[in-house]
N, C-alpha and C positions, 0 to 999 in steps of 0.2 A: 504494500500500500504506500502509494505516495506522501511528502510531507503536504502537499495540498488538498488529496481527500482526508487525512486524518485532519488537517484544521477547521474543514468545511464541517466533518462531523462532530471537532470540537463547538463550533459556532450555532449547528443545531441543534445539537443537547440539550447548551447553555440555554439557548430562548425559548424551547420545546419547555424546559426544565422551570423557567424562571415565568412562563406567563400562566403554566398551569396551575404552580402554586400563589402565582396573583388571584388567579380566579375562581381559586378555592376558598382562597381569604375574601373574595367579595363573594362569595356564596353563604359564606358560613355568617358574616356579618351581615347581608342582607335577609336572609331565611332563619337562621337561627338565633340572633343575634347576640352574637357571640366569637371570639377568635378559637379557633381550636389549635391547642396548642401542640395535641401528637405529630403534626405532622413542621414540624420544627427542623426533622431531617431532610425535608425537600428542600427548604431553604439554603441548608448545610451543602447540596450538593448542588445545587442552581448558581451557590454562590462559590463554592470549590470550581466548579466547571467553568464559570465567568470568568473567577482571576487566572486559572492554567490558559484560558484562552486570551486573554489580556498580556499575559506574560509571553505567552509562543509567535503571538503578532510582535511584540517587541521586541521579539531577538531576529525574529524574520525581518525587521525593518531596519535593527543597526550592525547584523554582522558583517555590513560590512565598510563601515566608519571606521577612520582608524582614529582613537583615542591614546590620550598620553597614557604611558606605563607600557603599552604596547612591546612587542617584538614584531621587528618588524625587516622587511629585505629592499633594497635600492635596484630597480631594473634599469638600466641605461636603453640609450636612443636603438641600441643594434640587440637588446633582447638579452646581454650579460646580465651581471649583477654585481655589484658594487662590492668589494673585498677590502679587508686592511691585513697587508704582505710583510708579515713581522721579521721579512727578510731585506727589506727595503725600509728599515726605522719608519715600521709601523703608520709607512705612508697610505692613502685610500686609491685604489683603482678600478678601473670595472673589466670587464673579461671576465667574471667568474660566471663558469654555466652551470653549474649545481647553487642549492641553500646548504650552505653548514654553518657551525658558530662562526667561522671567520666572515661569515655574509652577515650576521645577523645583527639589529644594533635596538636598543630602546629609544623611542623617543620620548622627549622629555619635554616642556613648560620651560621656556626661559624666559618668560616675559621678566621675570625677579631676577637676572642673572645670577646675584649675591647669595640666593633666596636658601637654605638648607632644605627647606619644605618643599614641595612640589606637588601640584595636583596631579590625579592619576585617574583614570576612568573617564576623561573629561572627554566630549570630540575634540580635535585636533579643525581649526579653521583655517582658510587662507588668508594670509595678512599675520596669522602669529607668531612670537618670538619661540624657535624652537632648537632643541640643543639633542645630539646622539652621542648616547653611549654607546663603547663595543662592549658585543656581550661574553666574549672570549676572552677580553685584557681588563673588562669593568674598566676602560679609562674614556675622556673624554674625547669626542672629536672637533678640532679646529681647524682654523687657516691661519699659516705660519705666516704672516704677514711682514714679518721682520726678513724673510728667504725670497721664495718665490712664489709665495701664496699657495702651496702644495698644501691639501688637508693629510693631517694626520691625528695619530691619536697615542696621545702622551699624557695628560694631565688626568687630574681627579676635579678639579673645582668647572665652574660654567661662568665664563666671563663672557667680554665682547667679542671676544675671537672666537669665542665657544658658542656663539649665538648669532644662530640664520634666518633670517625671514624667510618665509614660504609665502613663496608667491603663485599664482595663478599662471599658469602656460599657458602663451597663447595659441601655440599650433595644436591645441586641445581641445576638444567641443566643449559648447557652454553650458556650464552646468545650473541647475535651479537653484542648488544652496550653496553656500556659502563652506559647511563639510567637506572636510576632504575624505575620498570613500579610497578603496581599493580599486588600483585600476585608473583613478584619475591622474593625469600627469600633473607636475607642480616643476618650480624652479626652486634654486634656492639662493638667498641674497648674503652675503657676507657684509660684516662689520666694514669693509672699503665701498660697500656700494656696489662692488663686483659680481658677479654671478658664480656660481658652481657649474663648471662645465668639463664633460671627460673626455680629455683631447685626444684625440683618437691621432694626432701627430706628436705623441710623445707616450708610446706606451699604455695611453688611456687613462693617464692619471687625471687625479680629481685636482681642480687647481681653479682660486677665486679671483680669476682673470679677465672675464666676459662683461663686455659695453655690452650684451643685452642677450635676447632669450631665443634662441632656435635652437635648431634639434639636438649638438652637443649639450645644451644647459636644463635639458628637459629628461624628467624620471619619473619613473610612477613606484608608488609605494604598494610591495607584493607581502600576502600575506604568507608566512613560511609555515603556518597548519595547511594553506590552500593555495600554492602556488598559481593553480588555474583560474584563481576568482580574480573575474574584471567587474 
């Protein structure tokens, strides 16, 4: 059985379930007049059967937002994914055609750069301050600003260098909200104003260099329980 005919029969239990016992209660108050109170357990299960079905619409509508605290994987413009090569001082590249921990990174809430605390669970919007950790080194990812703007990941704290804007791609269809989902492409802005883009004439490394956003500077966020989900 499908996840869409078991929701359908979740949706008609529930109403099947919640108007009979309405109309039991306007029976027994109009004819008897009286509430009867045996039947206390239709209520119980009108109202069990509403919230499973309130809750299974809501996971059907946000899995696939991506929210801070996430794990999450970086797809580049040619279908890799985004690696930190702790053979090259833990610089960022893309080429990688599997998800392992060396693809994987959390995102995080930088709007507080400073902040200890961070929210988690939240949606992740375009326009927010946002920061990656890798999940194989737990250290932070930046742009070496002081070098050649190569991202890497070295630190533990989330500064300005640690903190990207997510911005809206444009070579991406437009979306209704404002969410960034799975599958949607984004850019990312660095602390110079620069873009994140993976230059595919040096290796493919990640480097915050780009006056502006075409197909190098453009990535979509893959989910690594579901790599196939757009």
């Amino acid at each position: 059985m499908s996840d869409n005919s078991t929701l359908k029969q979740i949706v008609v239990g529930s109403i099947v379930t919640v108007i009979g016992a309405l109309a039991g209660t306007i029976f027994n108050l109009l004819f008897v007049g009286k509430l009867n109170l045996n039947s206390w357990w239709v209520f119980a299960l009108g109202g069990a059967l509403l919230a499973l079905f309130v809750f299974r619409l809501y996971r059907e509508f946000n899995q696939d937002v991506v929210s801070y605290g996430k794990r999450v994987a970086l797809r580049t413009y040619d279908n890799s994914f985004v690696t930190m090569d702790t053979n090259k001082d833990n610089q960022l590249f893309g080429g990688a055609q599997y998800i392992r921990a060396w693809q994987l990174f959390e995102i995080l809430d930088a709007s507080t750069p400073f902040a200890r605390r961070r929210r988690r669970g939240k949606p992740v919007h375009y326009g927010d301050q946002v920061a990656f950790k890798t999940i194989n080194k737990r250290k932070m990812v930046g742009a070496a600003l002081h070098n050649e703007s190569e991202l890497t990941a070295w630190v533990d704290h989330v500064r300005e260098w640690e903190s990207f804007t997510l911005c809206f791609a444009p070579v991406s269809e437009p979306v209704k909200q404002d969410v960034v989902r799975y599958g949607s492409p984004f850019a990312l802005q660095a602390h110079n104003g620069k873009y994140i883009q993976c230059d595919f004439d040096n290796n493919k490394r990640l480097e915050a260099t780009a006056g502006g956003i075409a197909e190098w500077e453009t990535f979509v966020f893959v989910n690594p329980n579901n790599p196939n989900q757009v």
